[in-house]
C-alpha positions as CSV (number, residue, x, y, z in Angstrom):
1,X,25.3,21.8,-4.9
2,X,26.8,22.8,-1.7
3,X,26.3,22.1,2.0
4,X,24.4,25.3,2.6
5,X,22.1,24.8,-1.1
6,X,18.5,22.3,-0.8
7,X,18.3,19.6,-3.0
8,X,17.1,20.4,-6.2
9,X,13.7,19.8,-6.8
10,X,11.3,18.8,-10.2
11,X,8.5,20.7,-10.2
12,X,7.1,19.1,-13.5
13,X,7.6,15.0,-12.0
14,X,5.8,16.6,-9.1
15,X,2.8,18.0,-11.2
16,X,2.7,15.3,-13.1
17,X,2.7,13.0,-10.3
18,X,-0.1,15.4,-8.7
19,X,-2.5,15.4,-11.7
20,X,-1.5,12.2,-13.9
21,X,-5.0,10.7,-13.7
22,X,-6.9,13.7,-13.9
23,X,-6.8,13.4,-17.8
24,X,-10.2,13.4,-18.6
25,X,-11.5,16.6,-20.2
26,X,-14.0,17.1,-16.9
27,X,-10.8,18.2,-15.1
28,X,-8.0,18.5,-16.8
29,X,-6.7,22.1,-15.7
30,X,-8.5,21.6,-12.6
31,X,-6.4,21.1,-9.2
32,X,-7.6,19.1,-6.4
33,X,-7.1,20.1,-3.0
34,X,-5.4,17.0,-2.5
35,X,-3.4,18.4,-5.2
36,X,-2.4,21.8,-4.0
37,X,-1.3,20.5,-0.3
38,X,1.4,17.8,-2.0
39,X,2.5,20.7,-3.8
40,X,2.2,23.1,-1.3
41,X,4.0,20.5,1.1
42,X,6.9,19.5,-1.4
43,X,7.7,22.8,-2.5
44,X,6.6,25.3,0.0
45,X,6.5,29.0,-1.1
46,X,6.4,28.1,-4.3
47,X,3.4,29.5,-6.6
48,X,1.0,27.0,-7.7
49,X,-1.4,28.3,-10.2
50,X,1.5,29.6,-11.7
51,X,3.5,26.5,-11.9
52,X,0.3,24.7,-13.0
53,X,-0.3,27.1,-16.0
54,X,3.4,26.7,-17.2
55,X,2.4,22.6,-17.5
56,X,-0.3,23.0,-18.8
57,X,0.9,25.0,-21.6
């Protein structure tokens, strides 16, 4: 990494993070809102539904 380069991020800690208790089957795949503005706050510009089908697979 240089000066000008941002810190590597982990998108999968941060989904996991985001959805770890929403493991019962009456949500799981489901994001909350709550859900999509951490993402949407820790990795701005980044697509989420995409990001979120990708873990879940």
């Amino acid at each position: 990494m240089t000066a000008l380069e941002p810190p590597a991020i982990d998108a999968r800690a941060l989904v996991r993070k985001a959805v770890g208790g929403l493991a019962d089957k009456a949500v799981r795949g489901f994001m909350t809102d709550e859900t999509i503005e951490l993402l949407r706050r820790e990795c701005p510009g980044w697509d989420l539904h995409t990001l979120h089908r990708a873990f879940e697979t």
